[in-house]
C-alpha positions as CSV (number, residue, x, y, z in Angstrom):
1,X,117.9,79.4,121.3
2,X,120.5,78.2,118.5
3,X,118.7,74.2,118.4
4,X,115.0,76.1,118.5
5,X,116.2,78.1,115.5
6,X,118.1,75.1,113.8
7,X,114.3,72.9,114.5
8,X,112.9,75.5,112.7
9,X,114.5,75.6,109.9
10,X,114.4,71.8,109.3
11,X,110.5,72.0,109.5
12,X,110.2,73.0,106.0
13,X,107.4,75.2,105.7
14,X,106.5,76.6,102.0
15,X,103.5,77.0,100.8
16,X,103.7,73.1,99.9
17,X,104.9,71.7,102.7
18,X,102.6,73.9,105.1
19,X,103.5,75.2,108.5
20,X,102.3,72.7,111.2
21,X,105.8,71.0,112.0
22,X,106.9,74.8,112.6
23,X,104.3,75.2,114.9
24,X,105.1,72.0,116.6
25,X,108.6,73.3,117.3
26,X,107.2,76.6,118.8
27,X,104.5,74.9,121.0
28,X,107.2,72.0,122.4
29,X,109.2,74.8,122.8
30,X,106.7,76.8,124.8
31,X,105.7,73.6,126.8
32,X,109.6,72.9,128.1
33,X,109.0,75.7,130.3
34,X,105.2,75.2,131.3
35,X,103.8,77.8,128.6
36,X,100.9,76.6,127.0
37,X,99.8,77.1,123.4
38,X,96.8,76.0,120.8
39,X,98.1,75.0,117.4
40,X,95.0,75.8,114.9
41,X,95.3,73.6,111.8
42,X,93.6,73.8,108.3
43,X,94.0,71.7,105.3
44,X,95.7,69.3,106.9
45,X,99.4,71.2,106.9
46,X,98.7,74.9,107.6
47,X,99.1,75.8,111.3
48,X,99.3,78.7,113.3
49,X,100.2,78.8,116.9
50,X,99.5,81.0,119.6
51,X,100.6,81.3,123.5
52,X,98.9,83.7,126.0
53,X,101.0,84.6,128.6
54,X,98.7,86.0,131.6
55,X,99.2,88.5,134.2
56,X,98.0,90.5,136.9
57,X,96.1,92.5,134.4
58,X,96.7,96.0,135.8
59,X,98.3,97.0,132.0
60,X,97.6,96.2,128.8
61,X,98.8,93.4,126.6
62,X,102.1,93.0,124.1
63,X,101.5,91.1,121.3
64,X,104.6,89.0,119.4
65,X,103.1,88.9,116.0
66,X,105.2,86.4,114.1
67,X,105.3,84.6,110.7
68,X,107.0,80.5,110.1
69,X,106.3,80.4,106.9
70,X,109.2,80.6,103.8
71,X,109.7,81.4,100.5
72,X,110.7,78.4,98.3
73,X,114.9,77.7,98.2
74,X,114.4,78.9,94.3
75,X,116.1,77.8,91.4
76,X,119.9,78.8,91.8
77,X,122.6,76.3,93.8
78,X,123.0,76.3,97.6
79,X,126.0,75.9,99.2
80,X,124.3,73.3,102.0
81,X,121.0,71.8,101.4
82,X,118.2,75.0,102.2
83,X,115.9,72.8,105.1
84,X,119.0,71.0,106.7
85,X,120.5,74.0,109.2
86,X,124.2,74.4,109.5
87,X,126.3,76.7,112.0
88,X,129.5,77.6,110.8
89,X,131.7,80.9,111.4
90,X,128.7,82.0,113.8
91,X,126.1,81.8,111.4
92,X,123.2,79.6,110.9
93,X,122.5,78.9,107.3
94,X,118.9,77.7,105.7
95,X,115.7,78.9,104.7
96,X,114.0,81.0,106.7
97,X,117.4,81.8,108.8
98,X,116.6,85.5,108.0
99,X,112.8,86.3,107.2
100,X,111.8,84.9,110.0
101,X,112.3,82.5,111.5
102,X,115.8,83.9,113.7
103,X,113.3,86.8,114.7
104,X,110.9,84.1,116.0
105,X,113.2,81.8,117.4
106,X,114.6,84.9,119.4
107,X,110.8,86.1,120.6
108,X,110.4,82.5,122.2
109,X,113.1,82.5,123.7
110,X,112.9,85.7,125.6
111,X,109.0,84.5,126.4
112,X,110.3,81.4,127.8
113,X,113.5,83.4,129.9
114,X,110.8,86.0,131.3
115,X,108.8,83.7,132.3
116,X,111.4,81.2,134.1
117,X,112.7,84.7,135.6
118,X,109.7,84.8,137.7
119,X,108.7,87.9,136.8
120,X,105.7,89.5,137.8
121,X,104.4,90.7,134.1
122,X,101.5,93.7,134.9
123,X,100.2,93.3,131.4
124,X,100.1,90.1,129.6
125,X,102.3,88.3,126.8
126,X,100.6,87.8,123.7
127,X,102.7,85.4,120.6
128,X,101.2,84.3,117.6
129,X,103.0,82.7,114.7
130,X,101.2,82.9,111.6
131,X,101.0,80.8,108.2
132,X,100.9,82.5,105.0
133,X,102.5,86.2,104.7
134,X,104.4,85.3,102.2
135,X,101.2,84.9,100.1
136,X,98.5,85.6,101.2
137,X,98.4,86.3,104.7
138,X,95.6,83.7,105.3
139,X,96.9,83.2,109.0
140,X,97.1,86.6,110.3
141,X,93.6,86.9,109.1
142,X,92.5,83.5,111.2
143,X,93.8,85.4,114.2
144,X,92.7,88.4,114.1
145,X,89.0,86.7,113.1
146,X,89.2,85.4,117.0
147,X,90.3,89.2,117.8
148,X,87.4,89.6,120.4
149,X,89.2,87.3,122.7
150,X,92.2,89.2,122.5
151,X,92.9,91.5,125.9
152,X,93.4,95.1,125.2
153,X,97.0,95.6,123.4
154,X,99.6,98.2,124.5
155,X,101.1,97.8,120.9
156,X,102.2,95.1,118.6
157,X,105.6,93.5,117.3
158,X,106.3,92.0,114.4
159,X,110.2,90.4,114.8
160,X,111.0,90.6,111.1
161,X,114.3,91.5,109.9
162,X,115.2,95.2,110.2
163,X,118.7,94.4,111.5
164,X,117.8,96.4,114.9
165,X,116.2,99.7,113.1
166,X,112.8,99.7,114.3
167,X,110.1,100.2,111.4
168,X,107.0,102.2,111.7
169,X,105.8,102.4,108.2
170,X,105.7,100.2,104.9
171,X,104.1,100.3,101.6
172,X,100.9,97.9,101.3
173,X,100.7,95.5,97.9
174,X,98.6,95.8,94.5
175,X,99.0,92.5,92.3
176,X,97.1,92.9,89.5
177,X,96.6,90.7,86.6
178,X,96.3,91.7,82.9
179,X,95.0,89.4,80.4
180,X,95.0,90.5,76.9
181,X,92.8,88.0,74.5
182,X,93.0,87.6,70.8
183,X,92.0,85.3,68.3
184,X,93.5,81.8,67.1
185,X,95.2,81.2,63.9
186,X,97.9,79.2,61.6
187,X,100.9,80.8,62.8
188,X,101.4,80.3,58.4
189,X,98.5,82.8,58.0
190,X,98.3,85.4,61.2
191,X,96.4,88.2,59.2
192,X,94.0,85.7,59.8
193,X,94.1,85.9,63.9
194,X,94.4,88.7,66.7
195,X,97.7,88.1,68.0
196,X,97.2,88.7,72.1
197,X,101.0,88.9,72.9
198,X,101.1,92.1,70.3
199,X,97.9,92.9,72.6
200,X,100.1,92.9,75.2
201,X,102.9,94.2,74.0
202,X,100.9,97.3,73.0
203,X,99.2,97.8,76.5
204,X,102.7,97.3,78.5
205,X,103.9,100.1,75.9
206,X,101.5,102.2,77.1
207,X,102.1,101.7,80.6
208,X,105.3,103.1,80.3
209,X,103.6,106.4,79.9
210,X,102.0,106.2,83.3
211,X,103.8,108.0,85.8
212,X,102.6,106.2,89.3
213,X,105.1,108.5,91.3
214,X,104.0,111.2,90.3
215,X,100.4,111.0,91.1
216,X,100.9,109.6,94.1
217,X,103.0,110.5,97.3
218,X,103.7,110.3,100.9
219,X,106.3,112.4,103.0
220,X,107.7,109.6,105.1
221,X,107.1,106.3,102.5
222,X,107.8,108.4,99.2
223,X,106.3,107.3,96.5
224,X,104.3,104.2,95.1
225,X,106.5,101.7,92.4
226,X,104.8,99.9,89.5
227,X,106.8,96.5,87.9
228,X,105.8,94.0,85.7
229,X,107.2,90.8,87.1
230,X,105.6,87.5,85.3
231,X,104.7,87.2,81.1
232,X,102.9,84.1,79.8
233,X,101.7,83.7,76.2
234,X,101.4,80.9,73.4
235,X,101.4,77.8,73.6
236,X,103.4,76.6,70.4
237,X,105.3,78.4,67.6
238,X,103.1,77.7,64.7
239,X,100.1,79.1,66.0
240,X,98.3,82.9,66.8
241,X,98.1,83.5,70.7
242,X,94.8,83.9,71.2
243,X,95.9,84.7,75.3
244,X,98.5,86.4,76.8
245,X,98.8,87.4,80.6
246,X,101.3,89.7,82.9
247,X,101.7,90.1,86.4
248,X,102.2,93.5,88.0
249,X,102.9,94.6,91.0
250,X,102.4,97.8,92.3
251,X,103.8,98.8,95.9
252,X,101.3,101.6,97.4
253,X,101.5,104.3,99.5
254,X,99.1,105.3,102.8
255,X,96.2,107.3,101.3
256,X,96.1,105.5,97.9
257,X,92.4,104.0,96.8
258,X,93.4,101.0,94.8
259,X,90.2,101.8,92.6
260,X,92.0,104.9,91.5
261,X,95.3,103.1,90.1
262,X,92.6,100.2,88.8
263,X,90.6,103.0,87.0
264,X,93.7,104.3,85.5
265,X,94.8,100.7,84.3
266,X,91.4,100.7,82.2
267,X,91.5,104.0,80.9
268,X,95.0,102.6,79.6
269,X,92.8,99.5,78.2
270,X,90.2,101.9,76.7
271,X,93.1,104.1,75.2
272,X,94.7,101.4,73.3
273,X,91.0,100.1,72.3
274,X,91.1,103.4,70.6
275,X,93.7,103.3,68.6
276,X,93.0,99.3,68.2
277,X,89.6,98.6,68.1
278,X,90.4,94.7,67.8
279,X,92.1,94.5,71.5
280,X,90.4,93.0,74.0
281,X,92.1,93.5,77.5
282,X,90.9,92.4,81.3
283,X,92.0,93.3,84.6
284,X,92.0,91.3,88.0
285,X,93.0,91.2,91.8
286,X,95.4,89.1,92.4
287,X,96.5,90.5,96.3
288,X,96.0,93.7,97.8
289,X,97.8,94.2,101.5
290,X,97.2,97.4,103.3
291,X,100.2,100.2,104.0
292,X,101.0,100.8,107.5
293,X,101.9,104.0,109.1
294,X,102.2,103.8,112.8
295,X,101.9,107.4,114.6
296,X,105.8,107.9,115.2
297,X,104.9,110.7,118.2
298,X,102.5,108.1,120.5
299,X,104.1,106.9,123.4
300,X,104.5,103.5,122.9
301,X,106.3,104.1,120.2
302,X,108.6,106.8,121.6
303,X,109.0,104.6,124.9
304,X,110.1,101.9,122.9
305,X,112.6,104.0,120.8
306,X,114.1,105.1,124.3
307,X,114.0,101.7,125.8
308,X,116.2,100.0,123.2
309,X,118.5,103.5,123.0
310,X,117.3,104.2,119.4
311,X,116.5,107.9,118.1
312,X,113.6,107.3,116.0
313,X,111.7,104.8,113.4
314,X,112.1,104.5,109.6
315,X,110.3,103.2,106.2
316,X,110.8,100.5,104.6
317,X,109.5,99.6,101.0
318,X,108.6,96.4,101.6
319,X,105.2,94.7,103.3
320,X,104.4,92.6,106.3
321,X,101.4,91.7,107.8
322,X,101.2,94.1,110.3
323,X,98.5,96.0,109.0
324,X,96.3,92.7,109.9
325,X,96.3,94.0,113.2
326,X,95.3,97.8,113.0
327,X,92.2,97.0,114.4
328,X,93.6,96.0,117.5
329,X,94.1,99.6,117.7
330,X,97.5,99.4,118.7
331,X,100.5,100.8,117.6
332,X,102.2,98.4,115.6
333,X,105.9,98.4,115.1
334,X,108.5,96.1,113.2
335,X,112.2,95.3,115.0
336,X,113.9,92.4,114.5
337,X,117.5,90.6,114.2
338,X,118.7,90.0,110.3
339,X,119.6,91.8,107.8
340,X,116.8,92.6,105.2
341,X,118.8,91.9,101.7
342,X,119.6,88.1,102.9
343,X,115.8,87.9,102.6
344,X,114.3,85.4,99.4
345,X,118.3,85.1,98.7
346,X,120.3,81.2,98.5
347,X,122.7,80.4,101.0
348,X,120.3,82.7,103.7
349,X,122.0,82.6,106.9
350,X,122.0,84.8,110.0
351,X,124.3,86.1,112.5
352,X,124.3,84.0,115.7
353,X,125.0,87.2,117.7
354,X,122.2,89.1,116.6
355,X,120.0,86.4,117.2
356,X,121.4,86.8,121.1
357,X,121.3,90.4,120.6
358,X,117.7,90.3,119.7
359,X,116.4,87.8,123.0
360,X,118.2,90.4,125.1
361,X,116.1,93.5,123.9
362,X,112.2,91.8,123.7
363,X,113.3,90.6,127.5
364,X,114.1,94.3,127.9
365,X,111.3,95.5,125.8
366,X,108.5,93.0,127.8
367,X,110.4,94.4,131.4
368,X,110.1,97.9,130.3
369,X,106.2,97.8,128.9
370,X,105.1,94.6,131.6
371,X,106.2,95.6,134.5
């Protein structure tokens, strides 16, 4: 399990590098112990790969829904080089030790122990490991576009990092885009232009005034958050912006119609038009991922609570692909080994042990549902 892990983390896979040398790891992996799996490729470097596991059919399915891609290593120093894994003081440091790939590495290798076991599985063993959540989730989507040959699911789990709570519920994502636009000019004479980063400044001013908690709220997730994250404007010093953009990103809550929180954003736009008949503002999609709330009372997910001695499921702020696969209709849940703030961070690492920790409980999580 500790050289699947460390192979997984030397296969770089951001965004640039793509995810295909992941998914070779997974599916040689899978093949050392007779499993097979089909690696779907696009654009030369992106990859998913998925193993089906059969049975004797008499339940239904569990599905390991898994992602191998990883942020970028970022701009500040690490300690070791991010894509080259080291163990030390029973850790393994590197990109993607954490979020996800220790949760991934552990899934496989509890597939690959159940199934040299012998074990006679009742329902079948479902893995998929997707490219893409952290943008845009473009490979959970390619599965769950072949989800008519999926068998019936008993419930579905994604291995991220809760360090061992077990998640039932997350906020979904709004990214929108603001672009204020102005007019060019001498920065000598800029009465003679429409500065757009004032634009901006006076629509972000205004945003301050909208209160995004309090017109929106859930019992078990709270309430939505609202941040603006990326500013671009101007292009040199001695001349009138005539474009200025933000990036915001707005976490939201089960129940929320995005269209609402985008109507409000223009009626913003349309109040400082008011008051400023020169601005000119524009508003865009940049993502928009779903909330999930899993039913915490069904069976599966209070069998599963039970089976790994745990009282009951949280919520977490942050957003995973699960809600991809509500149409499975399955209960979807979200367990994994890591701890959640080494997430995005340098020097990621994860606890060997918890990595063990985590094979032991899918094998008893598969024995409890499969057999």
């Amino acid at each position: 399990m500790k050289e699947l892990l460390k192979q997984l983390i030397n296969a770089e896979s951001t965004e640039t590098c793509g995810e295909l040398a992941s998914a070779e790891v997974i599916s040689a992996e899978f093949a050392r112990y007779g499993i097979n799996s089909e690696i779907e490729t696009w654009d030369n470097t992106r990859a998913n790969v998925t193993a089906h596991i059969k049975s004797t059919g008499k339940k239904p399915a569990l599905l390991f829904a898994c992602h191998i891609d990883v942020v970028g290593p970022g701009q500040a120093e690490w300690t070791n080089p991010p894509f080259t894994a080291v163990e030390t003081d029973g850790k393994i440091y590197g990109r993607g030790s954490t979020d996800m790939k220790g949760g991934t590495a552990a899934a496989v290798a509890a597939i690959c122990e159940i199934v040299k076991s012998g074990k006679i599985l009742q329902g079948d063993i479902i893995f998929t490991a997707v490219a893409g959540e952290e943008t845009d989730s473009c490979g959970a989507e390619r599965f769950m576009a072949k989800k008519s040959q999926i068998p019936k699911c008993l419930g579905v789990i994604i291995p991220e990092p809760t360090d061992f709570t077990i998640v039932s519920a997350h906020r979904g994502i709004l990214w929108l885009d603001i672009l204020t636009k102005g007019v060019a000019a001498h920065g000598s004479t800029p009465h003679l232009g429409i500065n757009a980063i004032t634009s901006m400044r006076r629509f972000l001013n205004e945003l301050d005034n909208y209160n995004i908690a309090e017109k929106h709220t859930n019992e078990f997730l709270g309430t939505c958050s609202i941040s603006v994250n990326t500013i671009s404007g101007g292009k040199t010093r001695n001349a009138v912006p005539d474009q200025c953009s933000c990036g915001i990103d707005i976490r939201i809550i089960p129940g929320v119609d995005p269209q609402d929180i985008i109507n409000d954003f223009r009626n913003i736009i349309a109040k400082v038009k008011s008051e400023h008949p020169e601005f000119d503002a524009e508003i865009s999609i940049n993502r928009h991922a779903f909330p999930l709330e899993t039913d915490r009372n069904s069976d599966f997910v209070k069998d599963f609570c039970s089976c790994l001695g745990i009282e009951k499921t949280v919520a977490v702020g942050y957003t995973t692909d699960g809600p991809h696969f509500i149409d499975l209709g399955a209960p979807i849940l979200i367990y994994g080994p890591g701890k959640p703030e080494m997430c995005h961070k340098p020097d990621e690492f994860i606890e060997i042990t918890d990595v063990e920790k985590a094979v032991q409980n899918y094998k008893k999580i598969i024995t409890r549902f499969l057999t």
